[in-house]
KOLGUZA-154645 format. One record per residue (C-alpha): residue in three letters; x negated, y negated, z. Coordinates in steps of 0.5 Angstrom, whole numbers, plus 500, padded with zeros to 3 digits. Example, Ala and Ser with C-alpha at 12.3 -4.5 7.8 and 13.67 -1.06 7.14 Angstrom:
residues 2
+-----+-----+-----+-----+
| res |   u |   v |   w |
+-----+-----+-----+-----+
| ALA | 475 | 509 | 516 |
| SER | 473 | 502 | 514 |
+-----+-----+-----+-----+
END
This chain:
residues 407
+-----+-----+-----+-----+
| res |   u |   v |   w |
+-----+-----+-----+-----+
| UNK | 890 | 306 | 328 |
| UNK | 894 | 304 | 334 |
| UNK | 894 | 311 | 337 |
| UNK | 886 | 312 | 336 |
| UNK | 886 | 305 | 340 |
| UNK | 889 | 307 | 345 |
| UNK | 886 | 313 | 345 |
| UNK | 879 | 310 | 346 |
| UNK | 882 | 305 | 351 |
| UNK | 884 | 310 | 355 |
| UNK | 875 | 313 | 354 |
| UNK | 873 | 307 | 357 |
| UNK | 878 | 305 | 362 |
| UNK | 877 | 312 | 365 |
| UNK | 870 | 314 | 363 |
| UNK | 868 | 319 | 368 |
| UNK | 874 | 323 | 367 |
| UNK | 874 | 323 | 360 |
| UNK | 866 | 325 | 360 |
| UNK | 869 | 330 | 364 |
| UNK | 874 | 332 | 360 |
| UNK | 869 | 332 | 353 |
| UNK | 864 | 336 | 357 |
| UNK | 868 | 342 | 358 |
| UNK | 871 | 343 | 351 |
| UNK | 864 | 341 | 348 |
| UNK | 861 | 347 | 353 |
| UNK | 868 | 351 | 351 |
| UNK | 867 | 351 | 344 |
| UNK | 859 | 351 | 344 |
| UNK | 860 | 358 | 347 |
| UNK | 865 | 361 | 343 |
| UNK | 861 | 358 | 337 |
| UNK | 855 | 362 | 339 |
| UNK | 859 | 369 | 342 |
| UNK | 862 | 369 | 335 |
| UNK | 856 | 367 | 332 |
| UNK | 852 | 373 | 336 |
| UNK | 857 | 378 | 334 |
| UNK | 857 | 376 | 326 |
| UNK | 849 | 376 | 326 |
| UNK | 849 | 383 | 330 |
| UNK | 855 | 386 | 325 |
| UNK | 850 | 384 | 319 |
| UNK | 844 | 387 | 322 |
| UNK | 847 | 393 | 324 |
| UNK | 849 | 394 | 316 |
| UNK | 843 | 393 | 314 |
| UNK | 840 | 397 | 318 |
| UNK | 845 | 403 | 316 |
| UNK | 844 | 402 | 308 |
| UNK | 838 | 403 | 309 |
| UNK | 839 | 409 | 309 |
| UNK | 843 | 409 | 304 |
| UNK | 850 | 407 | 301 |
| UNK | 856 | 411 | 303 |
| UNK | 852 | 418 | 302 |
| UNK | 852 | 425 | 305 |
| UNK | 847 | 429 | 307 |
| UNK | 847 | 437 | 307 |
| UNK | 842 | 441 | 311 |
| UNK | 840 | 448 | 311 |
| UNK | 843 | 452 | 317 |
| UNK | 844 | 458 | 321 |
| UNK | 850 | 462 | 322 |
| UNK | 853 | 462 | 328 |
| UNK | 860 | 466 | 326 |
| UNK | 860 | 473 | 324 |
| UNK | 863 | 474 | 316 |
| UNK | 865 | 480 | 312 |
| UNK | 860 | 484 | 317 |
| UNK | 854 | 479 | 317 |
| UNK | 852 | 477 | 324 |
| UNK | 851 | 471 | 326 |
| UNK | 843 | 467 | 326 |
| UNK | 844 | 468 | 318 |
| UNK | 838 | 464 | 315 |
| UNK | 842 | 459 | 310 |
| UNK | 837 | 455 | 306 |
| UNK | 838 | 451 | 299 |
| UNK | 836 | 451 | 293 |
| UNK | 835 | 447 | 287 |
| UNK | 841 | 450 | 284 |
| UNK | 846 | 449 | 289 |
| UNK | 846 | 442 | 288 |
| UNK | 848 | 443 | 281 |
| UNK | 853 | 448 | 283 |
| UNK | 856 | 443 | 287 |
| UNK | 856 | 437 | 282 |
| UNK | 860 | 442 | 277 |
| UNK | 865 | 445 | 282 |
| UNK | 867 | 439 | 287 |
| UNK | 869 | 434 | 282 |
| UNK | 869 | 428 | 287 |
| UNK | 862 | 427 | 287 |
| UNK | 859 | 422 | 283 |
| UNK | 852 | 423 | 285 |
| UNK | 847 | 428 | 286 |
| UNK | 840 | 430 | 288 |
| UNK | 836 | 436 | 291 |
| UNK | 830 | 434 | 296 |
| UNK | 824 | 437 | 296 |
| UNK | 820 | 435 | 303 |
| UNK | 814 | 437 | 306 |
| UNK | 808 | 435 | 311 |
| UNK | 802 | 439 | 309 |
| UNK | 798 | 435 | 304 |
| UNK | 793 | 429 | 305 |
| UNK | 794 | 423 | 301 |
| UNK | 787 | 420 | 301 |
| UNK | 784 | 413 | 297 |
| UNK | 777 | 412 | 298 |
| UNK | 776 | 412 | 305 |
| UNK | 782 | 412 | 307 |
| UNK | 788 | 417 | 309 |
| UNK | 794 | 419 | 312 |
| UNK | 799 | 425 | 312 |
| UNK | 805 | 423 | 310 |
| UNK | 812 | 427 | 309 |
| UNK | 811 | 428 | 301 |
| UNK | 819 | 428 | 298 |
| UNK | 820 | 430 | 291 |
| UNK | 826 | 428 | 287 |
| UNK | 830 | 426 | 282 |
| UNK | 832 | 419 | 279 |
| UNK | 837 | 417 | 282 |
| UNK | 835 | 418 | 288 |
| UNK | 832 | 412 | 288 |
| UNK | 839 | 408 | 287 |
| UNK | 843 | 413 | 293 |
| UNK | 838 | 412 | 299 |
| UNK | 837 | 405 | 297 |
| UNK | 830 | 405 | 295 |
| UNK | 827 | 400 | 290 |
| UNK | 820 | 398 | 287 |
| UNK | 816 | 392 | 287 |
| UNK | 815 | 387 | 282 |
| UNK | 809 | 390 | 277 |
| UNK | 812 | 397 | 279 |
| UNK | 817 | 402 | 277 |
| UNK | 820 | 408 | 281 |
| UNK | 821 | 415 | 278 |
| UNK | 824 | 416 | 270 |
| UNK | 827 | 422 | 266 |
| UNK | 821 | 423 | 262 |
| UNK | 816 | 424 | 270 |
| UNK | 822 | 429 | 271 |
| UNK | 821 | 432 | 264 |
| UNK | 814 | 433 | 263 |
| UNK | 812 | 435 | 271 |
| UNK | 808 | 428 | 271 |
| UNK | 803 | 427 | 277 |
| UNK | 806 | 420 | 279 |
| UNK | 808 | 418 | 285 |
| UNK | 812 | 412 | 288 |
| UNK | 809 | 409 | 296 |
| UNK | 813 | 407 | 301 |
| UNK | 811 | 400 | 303 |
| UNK | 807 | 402 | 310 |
| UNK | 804 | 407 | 307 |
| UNK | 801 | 403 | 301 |
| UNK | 799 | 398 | 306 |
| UNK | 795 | 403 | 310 |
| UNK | 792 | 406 | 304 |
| UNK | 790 | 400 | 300 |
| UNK | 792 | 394 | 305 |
| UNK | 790 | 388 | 300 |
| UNK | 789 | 391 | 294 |
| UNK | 795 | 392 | 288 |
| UNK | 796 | 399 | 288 |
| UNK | 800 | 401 | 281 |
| UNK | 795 | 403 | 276 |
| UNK | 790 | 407 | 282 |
| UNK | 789 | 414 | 283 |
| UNK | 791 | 417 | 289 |
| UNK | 788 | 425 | 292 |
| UNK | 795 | 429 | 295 |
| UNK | 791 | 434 | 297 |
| UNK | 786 | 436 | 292 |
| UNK | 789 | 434 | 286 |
| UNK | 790 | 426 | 283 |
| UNK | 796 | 422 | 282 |
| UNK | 797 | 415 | 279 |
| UNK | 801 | 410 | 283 |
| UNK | 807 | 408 | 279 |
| UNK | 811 | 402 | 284 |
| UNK | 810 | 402 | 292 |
| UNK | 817 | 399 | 296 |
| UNK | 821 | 393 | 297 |
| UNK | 821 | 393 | 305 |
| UNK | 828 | 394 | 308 |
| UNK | 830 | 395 | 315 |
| UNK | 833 | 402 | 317 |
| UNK | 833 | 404 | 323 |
| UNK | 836 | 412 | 321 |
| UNK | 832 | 418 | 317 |
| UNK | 833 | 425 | 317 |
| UNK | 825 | 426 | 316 |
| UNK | 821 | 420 | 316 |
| UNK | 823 | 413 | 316 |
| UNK | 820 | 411 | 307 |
| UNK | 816 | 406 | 309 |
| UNK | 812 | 412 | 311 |
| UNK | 813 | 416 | 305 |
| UNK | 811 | 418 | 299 |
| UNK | 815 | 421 | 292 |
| UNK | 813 | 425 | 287 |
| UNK | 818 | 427 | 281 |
| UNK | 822 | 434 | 283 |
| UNK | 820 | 438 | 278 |
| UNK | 812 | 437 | 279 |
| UNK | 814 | 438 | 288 |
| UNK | 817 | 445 | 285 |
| UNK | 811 | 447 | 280 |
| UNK | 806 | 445 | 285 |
| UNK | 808 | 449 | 291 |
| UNK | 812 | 454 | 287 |
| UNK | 819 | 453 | 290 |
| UNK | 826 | 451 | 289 |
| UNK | 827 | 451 | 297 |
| UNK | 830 | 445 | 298 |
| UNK | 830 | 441 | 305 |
| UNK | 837 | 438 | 304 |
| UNK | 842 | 436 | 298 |
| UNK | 844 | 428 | 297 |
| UNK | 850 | 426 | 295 |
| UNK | 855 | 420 | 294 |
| UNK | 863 | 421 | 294 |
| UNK | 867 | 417 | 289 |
| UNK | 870 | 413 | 293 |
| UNK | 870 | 413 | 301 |
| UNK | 877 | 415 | 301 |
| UNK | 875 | 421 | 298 |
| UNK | 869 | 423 | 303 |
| UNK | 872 | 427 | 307 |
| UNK | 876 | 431 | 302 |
| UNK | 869 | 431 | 298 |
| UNK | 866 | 434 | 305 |
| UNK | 871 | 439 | 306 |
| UNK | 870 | 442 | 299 |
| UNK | 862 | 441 | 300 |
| UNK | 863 | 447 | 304 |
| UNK | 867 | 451 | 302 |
| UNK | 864 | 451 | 296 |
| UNK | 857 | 453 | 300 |
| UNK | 861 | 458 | 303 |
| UNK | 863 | 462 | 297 |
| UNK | 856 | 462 | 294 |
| UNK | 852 | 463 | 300 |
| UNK | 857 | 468 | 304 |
| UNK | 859 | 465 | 311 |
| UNK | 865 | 462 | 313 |
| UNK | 867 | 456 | 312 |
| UNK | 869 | 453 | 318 |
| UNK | 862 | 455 | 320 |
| UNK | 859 | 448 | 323 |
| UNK | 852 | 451 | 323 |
| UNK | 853 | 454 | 316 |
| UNK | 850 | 449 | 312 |
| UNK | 851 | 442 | 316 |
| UNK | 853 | 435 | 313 |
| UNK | 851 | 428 | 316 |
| UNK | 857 | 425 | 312 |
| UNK | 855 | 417 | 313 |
| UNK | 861 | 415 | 312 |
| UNK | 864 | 417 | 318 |
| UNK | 859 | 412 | 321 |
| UNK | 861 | 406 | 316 |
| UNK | 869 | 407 | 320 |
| UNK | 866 | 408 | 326 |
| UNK | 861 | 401 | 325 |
| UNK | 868 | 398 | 322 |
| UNK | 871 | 399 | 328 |
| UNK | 866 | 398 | 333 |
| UNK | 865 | 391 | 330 |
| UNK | 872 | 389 | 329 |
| UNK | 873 | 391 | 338 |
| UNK | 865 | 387 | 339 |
| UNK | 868 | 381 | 336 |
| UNK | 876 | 381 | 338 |
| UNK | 872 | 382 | 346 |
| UNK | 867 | 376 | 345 |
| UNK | 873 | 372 | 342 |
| UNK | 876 | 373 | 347 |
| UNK | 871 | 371 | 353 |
| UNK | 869 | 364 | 349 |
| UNK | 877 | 363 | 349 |
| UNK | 878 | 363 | 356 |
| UNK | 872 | 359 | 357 |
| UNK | 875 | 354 | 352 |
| UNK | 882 | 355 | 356 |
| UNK | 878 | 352 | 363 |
| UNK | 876 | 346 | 357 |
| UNK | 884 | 346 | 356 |
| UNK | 886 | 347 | 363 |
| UNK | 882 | 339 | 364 |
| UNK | 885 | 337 | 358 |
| UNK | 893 | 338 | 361 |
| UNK | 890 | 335 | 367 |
| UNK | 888 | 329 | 364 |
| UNK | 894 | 328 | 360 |
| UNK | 899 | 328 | 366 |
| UNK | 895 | 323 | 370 |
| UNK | 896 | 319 | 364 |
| UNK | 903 | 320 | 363 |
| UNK | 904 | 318 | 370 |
| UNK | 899 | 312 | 370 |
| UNK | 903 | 310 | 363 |
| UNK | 910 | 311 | 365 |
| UNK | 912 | 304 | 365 |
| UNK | 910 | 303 | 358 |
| UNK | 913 | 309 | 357 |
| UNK | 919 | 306 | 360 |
| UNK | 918 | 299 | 355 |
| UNK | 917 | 304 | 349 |
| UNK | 924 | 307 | 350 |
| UNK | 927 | 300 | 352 |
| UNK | 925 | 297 | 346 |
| UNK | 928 | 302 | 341 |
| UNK | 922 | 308 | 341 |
| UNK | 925 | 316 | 340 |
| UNK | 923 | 321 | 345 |
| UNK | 919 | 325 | 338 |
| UNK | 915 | 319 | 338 |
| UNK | 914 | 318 | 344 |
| UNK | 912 | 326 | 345 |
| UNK | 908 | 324 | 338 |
| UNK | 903 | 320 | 341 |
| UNK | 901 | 324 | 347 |
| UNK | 900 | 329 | 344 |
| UNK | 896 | 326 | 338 |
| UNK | 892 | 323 | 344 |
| UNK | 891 | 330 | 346 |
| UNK | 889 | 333 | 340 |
| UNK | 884 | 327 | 339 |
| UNK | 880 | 329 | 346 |
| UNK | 881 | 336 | 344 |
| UNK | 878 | 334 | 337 |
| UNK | 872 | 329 | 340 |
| UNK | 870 | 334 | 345 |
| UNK | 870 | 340 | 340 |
| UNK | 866 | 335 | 336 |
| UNK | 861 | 336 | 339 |
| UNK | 861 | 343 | 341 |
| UNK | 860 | 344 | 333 |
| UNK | 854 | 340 | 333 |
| UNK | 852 | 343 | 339 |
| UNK | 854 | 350 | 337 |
| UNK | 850 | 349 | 331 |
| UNK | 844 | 347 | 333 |
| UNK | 843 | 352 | 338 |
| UNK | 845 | 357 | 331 |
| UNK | 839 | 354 | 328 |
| UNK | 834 | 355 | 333 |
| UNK | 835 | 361 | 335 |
| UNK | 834 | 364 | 327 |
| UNK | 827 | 367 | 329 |
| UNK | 829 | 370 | 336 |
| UNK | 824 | 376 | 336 |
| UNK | 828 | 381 | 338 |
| UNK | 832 | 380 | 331 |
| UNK | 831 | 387 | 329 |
| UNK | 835 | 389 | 334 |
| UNK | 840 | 384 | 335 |
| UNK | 841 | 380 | 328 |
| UNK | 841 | 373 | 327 |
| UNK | 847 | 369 | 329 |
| UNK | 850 | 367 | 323 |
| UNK | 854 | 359 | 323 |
| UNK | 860 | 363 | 318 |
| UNK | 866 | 359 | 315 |
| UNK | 869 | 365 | 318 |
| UNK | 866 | 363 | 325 |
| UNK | 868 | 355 | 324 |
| UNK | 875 | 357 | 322 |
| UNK | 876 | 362 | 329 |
| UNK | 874 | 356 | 333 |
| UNK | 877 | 352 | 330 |
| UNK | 884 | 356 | 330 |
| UNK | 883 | 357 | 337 |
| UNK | 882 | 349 | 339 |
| UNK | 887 | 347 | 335 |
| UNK | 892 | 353 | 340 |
| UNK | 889 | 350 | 346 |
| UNK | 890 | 343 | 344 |
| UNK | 897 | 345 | 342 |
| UNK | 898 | 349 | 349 |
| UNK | 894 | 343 | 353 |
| UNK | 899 | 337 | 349 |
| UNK | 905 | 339 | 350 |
| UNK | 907 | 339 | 356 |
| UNK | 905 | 332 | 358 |
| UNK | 908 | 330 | 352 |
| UNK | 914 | 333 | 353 |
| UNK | 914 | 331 | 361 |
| UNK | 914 | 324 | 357 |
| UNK | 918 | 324 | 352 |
| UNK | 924 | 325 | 357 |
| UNK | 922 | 321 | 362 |
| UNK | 928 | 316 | 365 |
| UNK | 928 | 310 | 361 |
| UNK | 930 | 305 | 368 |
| UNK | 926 | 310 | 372 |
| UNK | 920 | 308 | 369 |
| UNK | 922 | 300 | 369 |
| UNK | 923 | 301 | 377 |
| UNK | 916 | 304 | 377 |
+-----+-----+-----+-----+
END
């Protein structure tokens, strides 16, 4: 209690100094609060945006080989089949997931007096699950028994359905693809992606595999989806992925173009340690912004240590130790350091909140007022408070005892 008298005696004895003082911690940490808070929230969008595309998977292409192999040119036309995928799963045991894509844009889906020529994709189950695709409420996405029977059901991306029914409920209805009637099984939940092979899926429109392939009379697919095991294993799983496609397909497998797979997972790495950098380097500015914050604080404290040398000087007469002495000076940088930075959370805070609906969201996220950013502010001012504390308080726990009686 006698410290923090102290302390606010020495507020109110030297006012201007101390709002001073107070104003730059505050600013310090209100600005290391936002950059910390600017960079979670980018983080955060950013991994949104990629699982929308789906979790970890990889995608394989159709190709055209660009190396000679066993007396075939080069420009060979590599194209997929429904079957590839299950040769896949059979042959390359780290895959958990699998499912061929069928995919065109040469049919008109129409409702009443409405229309739009989507890319119309067939698929199978899990699909849904590996691309992060999921039904409304009063929907439904595609089951075992479509695939099984060819049903003529479809599953519409949120836009489309917006554009094809705008308010009206669209499970239950019947939608023309071309000439031929579809029921709508489920429309999407809307979810940011800011990626897609063909089209984004809000736009788009799924039919069971089975009846894409009855309808058009082809098993030639667009691309082949999978999921890795784990994405400790995607890279070998890649690897695998190719030579299998090698063997079955005749080109080399060190071919690039034979058969190219997008491999997201080399974009989450990538991600991860972008992020790790991005924050490291924002830290990194609102620290020496809070430093010019502890550079005043050091200041202040000396000016103190000087001010007070003759009761330094009683102190240390009337029995007081250097630790105690070096206790109290530091224990009053600290309750500036604390006072200042008080503010800066509260600050900080506010200006969190205002800017959760900033309109370029999408983009640049939403900055987010984490336990993870309170700890990171807090561990640097307690550094700062420490870095600007010590010395004046050690300066004063080594004063000359007659020396200060003298002053």
């Amino acid at each position: 209690m006698e410290l923090i008298r102290e302390f606010f005696k020495q507020i109110m004895q030297q006012r201007l100094r101390t709002f001073l003082t107070v104003s730059g911690i505050m600013w310090g940490t209100a600005t290391l609060i936002l950059l910390l808070a600017f960079g979670m929230g980018f983080r955060n969008q950013m991994t949104q945006n990629l699982l929308g595309l789906g979790d970890r998977i990889a995608i394989v292409f159709n190709g055209n080989t660009s190396l000679a192999y066993e007396g075939m040119g080069v420009g060979r036309r590599i194209q997929l089949r429904e079957a590839d995928a299950w040769y896949l799963k059979r042959e390359v045991s780290g895959i958990a997931e699998i499912s061929p894509e069928y995919s065109g844009w040469n049919e008109t889906i129409r409702y009443a007096q409405r229309r739009n020529t989507p890319n119309v994709a067939g698929v199978h189950v899990n699909y849904g699950e590996m691309r992060s695709i999921f039904a409304r409420e009063g929907g439904r996405w595609l089951n075992p028994i479509d695939i099984d029977e060819r049903r003529r059901v479809v599953f519409l991306g949120d836009r489309l359905a917006g554009l094809l029914f705008e308010d009206e409920d669209p499970v239950g209805k019947i939608v023309q693809l071309g000439d031929r009637p579809f029921i709508v099984i489920g429309v999407m939940q809307r979810k940011e992606q800011n990626s897609s092979y063909s089209a984004r899926d809000e736009n788009r429109a799924f039919i069971p595999a089975s009846t894409f392939s009855a309808l058009y009379g082809t098993d030639r697919l667009n691309n082949i989806i999978y999921l890795p095991e784990s994405p400790v294993v995607a890279a070998q799983v890649q690897a695998e992925v190719k030579q299998a496609l090698a063997r079955r397909h005749r080109f080399d497998p060190n071919d690039p173009n034979g058969a190219p797979v997008w491999d997201t997972n080399e974009a989450w790495e990538f991600f991860h340690y972008f992020f790790v950098a991005l924050n490291a380097f924002l830290g990194l500015i609102g620290f020496f912004t809070l430093a010019v914050g502890g550079i005043g604080v050091a200041n202040i404290m000396f000016v103190v240590v000087q001010e007070r040398t003759k009761e330094i000087g009683i102190r240390r007469a009337a029995g007081a130790k250097r630790g105690t002495i070096m206790r109290q000076f530091l224990g009053e940088s600290f309750l500036l350091v604390g006072f200042g930075a008080s503010l800066g959370y509260a600050a900080g805070w506010g200006i969190v909140r205002l800017l959760q609906n900033n309109p370029i969201q999408e983009f640049v996220g939403t900055p987010v007022f984490s336990g993870e950013v309170a700890f990171v502010a807090f561990a640097v001012l307690s550094f700062i408070a420490l870095s600007a504390g010590f010395m004046p308080a050690y300066r004063a726990s080594r004063l000359n005892i007659i020396d200060c009686l003298r002053s």
